[in-house]
C-alpha positions in Angstrom: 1.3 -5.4 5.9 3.0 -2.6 7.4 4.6 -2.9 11.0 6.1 -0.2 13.5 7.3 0.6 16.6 9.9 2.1 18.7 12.2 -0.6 19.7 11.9 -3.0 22.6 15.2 -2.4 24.9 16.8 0.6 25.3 19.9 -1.0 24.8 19.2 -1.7 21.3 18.9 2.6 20.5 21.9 3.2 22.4 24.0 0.5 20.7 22.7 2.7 17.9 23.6 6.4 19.3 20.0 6.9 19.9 18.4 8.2 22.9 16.0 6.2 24.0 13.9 9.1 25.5 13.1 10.0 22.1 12.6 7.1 20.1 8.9 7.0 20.5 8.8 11.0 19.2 10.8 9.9 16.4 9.0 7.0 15.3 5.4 8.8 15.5 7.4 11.5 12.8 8.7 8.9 10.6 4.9 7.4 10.8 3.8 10.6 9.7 6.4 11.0 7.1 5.7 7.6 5.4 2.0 8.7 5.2 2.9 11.3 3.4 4.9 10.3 1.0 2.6 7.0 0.4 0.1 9.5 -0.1 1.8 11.1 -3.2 3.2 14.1 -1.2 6.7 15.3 -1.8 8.0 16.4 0.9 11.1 19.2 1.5 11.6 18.8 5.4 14.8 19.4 8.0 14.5 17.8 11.5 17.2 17.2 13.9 18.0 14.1 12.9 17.0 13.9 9.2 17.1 16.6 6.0 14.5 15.9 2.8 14.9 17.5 -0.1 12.1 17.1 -2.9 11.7 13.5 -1.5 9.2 11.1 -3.1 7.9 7.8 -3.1 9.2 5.5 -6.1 6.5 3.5 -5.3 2.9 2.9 -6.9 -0.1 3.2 -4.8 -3.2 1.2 -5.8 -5.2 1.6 -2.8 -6.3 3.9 -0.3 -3.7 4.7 1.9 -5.4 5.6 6.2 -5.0 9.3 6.9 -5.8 9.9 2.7 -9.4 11.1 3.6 -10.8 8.8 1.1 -9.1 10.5 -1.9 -10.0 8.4 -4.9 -7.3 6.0 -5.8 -7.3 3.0 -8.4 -7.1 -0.3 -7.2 -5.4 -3.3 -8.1 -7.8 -4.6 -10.5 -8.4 -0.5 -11.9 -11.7 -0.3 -10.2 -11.6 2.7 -7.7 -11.8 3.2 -3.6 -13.3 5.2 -2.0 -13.2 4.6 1.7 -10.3 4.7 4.2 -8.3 1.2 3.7 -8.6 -1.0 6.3 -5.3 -3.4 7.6 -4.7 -5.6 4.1 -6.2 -3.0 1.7 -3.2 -0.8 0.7 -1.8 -2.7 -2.8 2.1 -1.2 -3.8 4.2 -1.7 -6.7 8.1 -0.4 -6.2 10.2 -0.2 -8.8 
């Protein structure tokens, strides 16, 4: 199970030197980000508040991962998916 979101109380950003007027913006680009690499993407990227360089995911995907487009991975049990996962489906070994 995988769990987001931007923070309840502004407080809690600022405490942390982040504006709370862009929390929300940030989070939706780490979302994306994640995807990405879940997906098997690596990723050189510069923001304003972060710098990539040939990043990757160290972990195994067994599943279909949502935004994939149904790409064909193996699944837990080496059969193969086809569809976009629903919540529960996604299966990750990290190393």
């Amino acid at each position: 199970m995988f769990g987001v979101g931007p923070g309840l109380l502004a407080s809690d950003a600022l405490m942390l030197g982040i504006d709370p007027l862009v929390q929300r913006d940030r989070m939706a680009q780490a979302i994306d980000l994640i995807l990405r690499l879940l997906n098997g993407e690596v990723v050189t990227e510069t923001t304003d508040w972060y710098s990539l360089h040939e990043a990757r995911c160290t972990c195994a995907i067994h599943a279909a991962v949502p935004g994939d487009g149904g790409r064909e991975r193996r699944d837990a049990v080496g059969g193969t998916a086809r569809r976009q996962a629903r919540p529960g489906d996604a299966v990750r070994s990290c190393r």
